[in-house]
Each structure stands twice: as structure tokens, then as C-alpha cells.
N, C-alpha and C positions, 0 to 999 in steps of 0.2 A: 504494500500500500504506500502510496509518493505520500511525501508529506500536504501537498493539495487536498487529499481525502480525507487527510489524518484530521485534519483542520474542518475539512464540513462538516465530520462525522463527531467528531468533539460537542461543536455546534448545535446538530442536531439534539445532542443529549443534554443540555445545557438548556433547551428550547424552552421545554416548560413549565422547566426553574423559573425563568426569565418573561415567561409570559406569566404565570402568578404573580410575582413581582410586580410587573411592571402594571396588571389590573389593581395591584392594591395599592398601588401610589398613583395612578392615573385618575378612577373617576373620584376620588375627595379632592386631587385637586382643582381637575374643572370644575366641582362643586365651590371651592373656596374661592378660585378665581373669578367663578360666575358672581358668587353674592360679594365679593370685593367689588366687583366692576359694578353691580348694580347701586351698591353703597357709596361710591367716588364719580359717577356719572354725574349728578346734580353739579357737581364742581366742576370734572371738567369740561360740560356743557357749556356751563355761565363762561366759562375760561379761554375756550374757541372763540363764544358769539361776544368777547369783550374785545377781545384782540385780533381775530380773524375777520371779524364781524360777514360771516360764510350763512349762507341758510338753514334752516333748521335740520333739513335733511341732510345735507352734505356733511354738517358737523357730525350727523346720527352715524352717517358711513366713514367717517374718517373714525369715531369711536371703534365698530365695529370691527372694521381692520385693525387698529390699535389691539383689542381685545384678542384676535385674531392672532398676532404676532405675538400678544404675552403666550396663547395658547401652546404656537409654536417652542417658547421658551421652555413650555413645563415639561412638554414632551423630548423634549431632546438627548436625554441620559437615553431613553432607549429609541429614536428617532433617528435617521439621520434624513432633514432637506436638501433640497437642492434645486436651482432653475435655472433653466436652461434658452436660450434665444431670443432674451429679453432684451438685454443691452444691441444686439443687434440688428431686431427688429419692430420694438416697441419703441415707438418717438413721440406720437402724438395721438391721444386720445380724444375727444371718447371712440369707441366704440362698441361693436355688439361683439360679444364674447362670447364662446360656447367651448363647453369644456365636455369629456365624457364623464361618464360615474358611477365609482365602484362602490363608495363609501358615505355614510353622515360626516364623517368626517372631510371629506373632500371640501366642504363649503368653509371648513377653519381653515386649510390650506392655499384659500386663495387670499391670503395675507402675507405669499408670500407675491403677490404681486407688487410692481412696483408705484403702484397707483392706488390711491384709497375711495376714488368717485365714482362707485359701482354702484350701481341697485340692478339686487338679483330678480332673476323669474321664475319664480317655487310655485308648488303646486299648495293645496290651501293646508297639509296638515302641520307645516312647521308654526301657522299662526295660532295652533291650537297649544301650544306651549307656551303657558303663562307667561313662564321666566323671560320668554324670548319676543313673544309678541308683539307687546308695547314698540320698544326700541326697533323691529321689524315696520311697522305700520309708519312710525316716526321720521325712517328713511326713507320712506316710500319705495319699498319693495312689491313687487308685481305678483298679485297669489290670482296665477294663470287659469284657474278652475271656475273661481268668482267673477273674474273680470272676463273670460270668454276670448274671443281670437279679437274682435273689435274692438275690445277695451283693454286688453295686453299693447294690440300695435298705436291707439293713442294715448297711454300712459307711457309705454316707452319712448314713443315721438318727445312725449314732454320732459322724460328725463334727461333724452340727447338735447333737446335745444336748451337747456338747465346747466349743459358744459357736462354732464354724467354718462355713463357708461351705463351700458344693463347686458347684466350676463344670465344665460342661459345655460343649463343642464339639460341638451336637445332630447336624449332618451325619457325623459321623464323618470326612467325609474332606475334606481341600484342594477346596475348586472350583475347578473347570477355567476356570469361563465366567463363571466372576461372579455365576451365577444361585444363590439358596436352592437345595441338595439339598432332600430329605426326611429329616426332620427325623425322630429316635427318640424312642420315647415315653419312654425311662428317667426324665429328670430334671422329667417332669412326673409321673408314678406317685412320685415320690418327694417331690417339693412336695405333692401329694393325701394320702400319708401321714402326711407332719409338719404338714401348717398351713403350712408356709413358705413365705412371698411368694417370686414369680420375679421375677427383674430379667433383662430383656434388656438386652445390650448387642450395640448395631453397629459393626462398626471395617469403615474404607474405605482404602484406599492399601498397604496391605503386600502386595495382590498387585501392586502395582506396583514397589513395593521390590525382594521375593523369591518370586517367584511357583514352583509345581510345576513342575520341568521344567527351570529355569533354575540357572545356576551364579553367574553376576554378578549383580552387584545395580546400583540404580539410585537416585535419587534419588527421593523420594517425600514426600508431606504423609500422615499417619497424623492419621486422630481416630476417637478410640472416644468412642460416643454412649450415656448410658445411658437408657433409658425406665422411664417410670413402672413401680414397681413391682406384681407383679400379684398378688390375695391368691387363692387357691386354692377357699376357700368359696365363691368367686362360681360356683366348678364344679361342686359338690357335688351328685351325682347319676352315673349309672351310667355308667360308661366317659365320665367329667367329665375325667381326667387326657389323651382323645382331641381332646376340645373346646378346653380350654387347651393343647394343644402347637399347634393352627389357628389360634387367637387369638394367638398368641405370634408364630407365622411368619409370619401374614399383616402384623402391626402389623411386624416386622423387615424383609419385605419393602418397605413403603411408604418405611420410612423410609432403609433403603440405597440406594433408589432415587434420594430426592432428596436425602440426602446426596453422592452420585455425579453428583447433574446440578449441587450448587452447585460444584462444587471447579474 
């Protein structure tokens, strides 16, 4: 046996030591995080809208990211992040963002973006969480289900001319398998309306983390990849917003692909 094997096999045995572990230091701290950030919010609200003097949403989403990146903090003894093709090709937002998704956790990892003037487009059960709601509603985040396909694509209209981004989770649901669902047209019918470039981004490892289904969690490498930005015109033509959600899935697929075969 090379010493390469000697070293996964070690690993493996070690697993889940290391996954109890890390479930019994993981959710008290989100819990203590969560009620911290709920009990310091009142200040550093007043503390944006005195010195930033920004709108009430956008200070909502620069908390949330904020919160977002302590998240990252807590995680990181057994986490390792990473992101990839940002400084590259991320220069000016807003734009519509669509990410794939393995995890609950995927929605804390998009703090490590470089930008914090996002409002997401969830479907209605994350507003059914007390803790989270309020501060959701206050951003003005999109709950896709209530507001319907007409009131998704003019609520985000208003987010983009607000200088905001709004990102999507196109499957709608956790994958089970790893594999692209099928992918909703919304957040391209809504790039097709505004001119706004779509940025895809790929994250791998957080269904390793915290996958549907499971209760523990596990040790895991997370890197969110972001790709070239995609400009919309290049669609322009009849049921073009059908075209660009294909070109979008096909280029995320390839590239979750070999993201998943380097790790």
C-alpha cells in the first residue's frame, strides 16, 4: 500500500470521529451566532443607515452576508472554502445569478461572494422560519411561490434598477444525486427583460458537508466557481430566454463535472 492510500485510509477511519465532532460544535454554534446577530442587528442597522445612509434593504443584505461570512468563520476548523473566477470575471454588478444546489447550507456560502447587494429567489418555506423571516422580508427577498412568475420578474426588475442583484437557485430543489435538475426559466425571462448579464456560479462539496436527508454533518472542501459572465442580447430572438437557460446549464454542467473529478 503507497503511502497515498495509507493517508485516505487513515482518513477514512478518523471520519466519524470527526463528523460527531464537528455536529457537536457546529449547530450550538449557529445557534449562538444566530441569537448574537439577532441581539447586535438593532445597532448595526442604526450604524449603516447613520453612516452609509444605504436603504433599508440593502443594509438588510449587507447584514446578511456579514452574518454569512461570521458563518463561514465558525465553520472552518472542519471546512475548508474556496472561490474560484471571481477576480477574473466578476467586475460589475448587479446581476442575475444562478447557482446549482446540493445543500441548506449553500445559501450561507454565498458570503463568500465578493459583493453583498443580492436579494435571493427562494421558494416560500425558508419564510416560515421565524428566526429568519423578518430580516428575509426586510431585504426584500423574492418567495417565488407567493409572488408567481409575474410578480418574481417585477420584483426583481425593481431590485436590479435599486443597483441589486437577485440570485436564483434555478432547480428549485436540493439534488439528491448530484446530477443538474431542470433548471426554471424565471431568472432567464428576467435577464431577457432587463439586459442583465447572468453569472453562473458552481459550488461542489456542501453536499458533502450537509447533504438532504442527513442530520450530521461532515467535513468537506466547498469552492464556489464563478463563470464568465453571460450578456443576454446574445439571445435576443423568440423564446431566446429558452436558449440561454440551455447554454447556462449545459456550461454548469461541464464545469461541476470537472470540478468534482479534481477534488
Amino acid at each position: 500500500m503507497d503511502k497515498t492510500c495509507t493517508i485516505e485510509f487513515s482518513l477514512e477511519k478518523k471520519l466519524p470521529f470527526l463528523s460527531c465532532l464537528m455536529t457537536l460544535y457546529a449547530y450550538p454554534m449557529i445557534v449562538i451566532l444566530t441569537i448574537a446577530g439577532i441581539l447586535v442587528f438593532p445597532f448595526l442597522f442604526t450604524a449603516y443607515k447613520v453612516v452609509m445612509r444605504w436603504t433599508h434593504d440593502r443594509i438588510m443584505r449587507a447584514l446578511i452576508w456579514l452574518y454569512g461570512r461570521c458563518w463561514i468563520a465558525v465553520m472552518s476548523p472542519f471546512v475548508r472554502f474556496r472561490r474560484q473566477g471571481f477576480d477574473k470575471y466578476v467586475v460589475s454588478p448587479p446581476y442575475v445569478i444562478v447557482v446549482n444546489h446540493y445543500s441548506f447550507f449553500d445559501t450561507y456560502c454565498m458570503a463568500l461572494l465578493p459583493f453583498h447587494n443580492v436579494a435571493f429567489a427562494v421558494r416560500a418555506w425558508p419564510f416560515k422560519m421565524l428566526w429568519y423571516a423578518p430580516f428575509m422580508r426586510l431585504a426584500r427577498y423574492l418567495n417565488v411561490e407567493d409572488l408567481k412568475l409575474t410578480g418574481t420578474l417585477s420584483a426583481g426588475a425593481e431590485v436590479i434598477k435599486s443597483g441589486g442583484s437577485v440570485l436564483f437557485f434555478p432547480e428549485g430543489h436540493r439534488s439528491r444525486d448530484g446530477r443538474l435538475q431542470r433548471f426554471s426559466s424565471v431568472p432567464f425571462e428576467l435577464a431577457c427583460e432587463t439586459g442583465i448579464k447572468v453569472l453562473p456560479l458552481c459550488i461542489t462539496g456542501t453536499d458533502v458537508l450537509f447533504p438532504p436527508g442527513r442530520l450530521s454533518m461532515r467535513p468537506a472542501k466547498i469552492c464556489l466557481k464563478a463563470l464568465p459572465p453571460i450578456d443576454p442580447p446574445d439571445f435576443e430572438e423568440p423564446n431566446g430566454h429558452m436558449k440561454l437557460r440551455k447554454h447556462v446549464k449545459d456550461l454548469m454542467a461541464k464545469t461541476i463535472a470537472a470540478m468534482q473529478a479534481g477534488q
